[in-house]
C-alpha positions in Angstrom: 100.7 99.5 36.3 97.6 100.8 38.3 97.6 98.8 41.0 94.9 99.1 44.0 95.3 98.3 47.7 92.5 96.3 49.6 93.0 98.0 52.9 91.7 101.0 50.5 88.4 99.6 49.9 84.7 99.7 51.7 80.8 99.2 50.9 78.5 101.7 51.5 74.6 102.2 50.9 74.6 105.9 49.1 77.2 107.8 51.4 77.1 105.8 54.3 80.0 102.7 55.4 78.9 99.5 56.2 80.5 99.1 59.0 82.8 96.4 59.9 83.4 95.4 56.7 86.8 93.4 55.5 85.9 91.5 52.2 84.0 92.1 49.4 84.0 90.5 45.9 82.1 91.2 42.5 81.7 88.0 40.3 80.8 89.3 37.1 79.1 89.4 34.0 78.8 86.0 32.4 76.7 85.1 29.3 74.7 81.8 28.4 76.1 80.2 25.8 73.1 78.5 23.7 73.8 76.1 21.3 72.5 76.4 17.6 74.2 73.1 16.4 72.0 71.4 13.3 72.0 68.0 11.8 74.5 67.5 10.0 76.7 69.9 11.6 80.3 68.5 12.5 81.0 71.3 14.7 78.8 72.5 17.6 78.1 75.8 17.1 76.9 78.5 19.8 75.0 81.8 20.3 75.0 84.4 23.1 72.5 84.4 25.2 70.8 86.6 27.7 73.6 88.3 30.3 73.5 87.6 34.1 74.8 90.4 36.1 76.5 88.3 38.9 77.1 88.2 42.3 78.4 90.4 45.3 79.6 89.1 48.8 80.6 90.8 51.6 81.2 90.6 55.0 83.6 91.5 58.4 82.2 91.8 61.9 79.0 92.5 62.9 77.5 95.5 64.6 74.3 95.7 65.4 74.5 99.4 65.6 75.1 100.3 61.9 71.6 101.5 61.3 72.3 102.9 58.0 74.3 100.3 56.4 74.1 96.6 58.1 70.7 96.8 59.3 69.6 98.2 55.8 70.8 95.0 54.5 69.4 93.1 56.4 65.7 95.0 56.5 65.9 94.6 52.4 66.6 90.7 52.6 63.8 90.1 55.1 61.9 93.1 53.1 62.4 92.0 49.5 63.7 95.6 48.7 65.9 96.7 45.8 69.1 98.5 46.4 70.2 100.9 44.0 72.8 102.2 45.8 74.9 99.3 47.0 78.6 100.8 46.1 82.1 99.1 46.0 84.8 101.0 47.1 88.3 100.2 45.3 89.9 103.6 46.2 88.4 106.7 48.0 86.6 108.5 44.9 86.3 105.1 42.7 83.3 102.3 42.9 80.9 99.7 41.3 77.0 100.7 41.9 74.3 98.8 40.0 73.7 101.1 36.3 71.1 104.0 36.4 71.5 104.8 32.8 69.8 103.6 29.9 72.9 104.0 28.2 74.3 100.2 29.8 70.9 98.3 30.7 67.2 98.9 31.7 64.9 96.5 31.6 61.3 97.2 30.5 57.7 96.2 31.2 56.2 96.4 28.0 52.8 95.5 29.7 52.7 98.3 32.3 55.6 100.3 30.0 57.6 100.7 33.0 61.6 100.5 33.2 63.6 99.5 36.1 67.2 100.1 36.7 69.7 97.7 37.9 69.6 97.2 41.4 70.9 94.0 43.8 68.5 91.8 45.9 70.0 91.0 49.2 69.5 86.9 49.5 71.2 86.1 52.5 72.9 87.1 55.0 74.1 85.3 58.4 75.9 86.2 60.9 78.7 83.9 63.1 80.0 83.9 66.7 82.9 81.8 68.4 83.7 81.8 71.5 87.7 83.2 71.0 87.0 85.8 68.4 84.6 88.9 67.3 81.2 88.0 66.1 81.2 87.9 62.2 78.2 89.3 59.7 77.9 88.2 56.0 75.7 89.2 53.2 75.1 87.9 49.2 73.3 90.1 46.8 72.2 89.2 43.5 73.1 91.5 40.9 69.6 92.4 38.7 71.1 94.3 35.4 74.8 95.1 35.5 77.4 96.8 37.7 79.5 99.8 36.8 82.3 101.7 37.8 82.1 105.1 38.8 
């Protein structure tokens, strides 16, 4: 069995840590289930639907000194900026980064016939203190097109 050790983990932006970072968790592809049931049916019946790429959350303690990786988050929440390069560590040479390729999902533009790969929206982050313990930092992205492991 090819198990994987958390302590081995991290998020980065490209090639650089986000620092302080202790948790992180991906929550999927899921599918919309549309129902195609007619009269007369005496089963419900269902389609796929369109596929929602899912959500990422991460956090650990916060430093406002991480210029490349915390304060990029936070710059593309309060910016409205893609990330392309979001990456989930599960080993040293492994991770999940939203797809570049055509080959898994890009979605298109017919009007302007423009394609954009998957990226993640940062939509919150927020950022805790108490008053017997190190001052905490989290962030939620929005997954727009699919993840991948590379």
């Amino acid at each position: 069995m090819a198990t994987k050790i958390g302590k081995d983990c991290k998020v980065a932006i490209g090639a650089n840590s986000v620092v302080g970072m202790g948790t992180w968790s991906l929550s999927g592809i899921t599918s919309d289930s549309l129902e195609d049931t007619e009269f007369g049916d005496q089963w419900k019946t269902f389609k796929f639907g369109i596929k929602d790429g899912g959500q990422i959350t991460f956090s650990g303690l916060f430093d406002p000194a991480d210029t490349t990786g915390q304060d990029v988050l936070k710059s593309a929440n309060l910016d409205n900026t893609n990330i392309t390069t979001l990456r989930l560590y599960i080993d040293n040479t492994s991770y999940y980064e939203p797809c570049q390729t055509t080959s898994w999902w890009t979605a298109s533009d017919s009007t302007n016939n423009e394609t954009f790969p998957s990226h993640v929206n940062v939509t919150s982050y927020d950022i805790s203190a108490d008053k017997s313990g190190l001052m905490q930092t989290s962030f939620t992205c929005k997954v727009s097109g699919c993840m991948v492991m590379v």
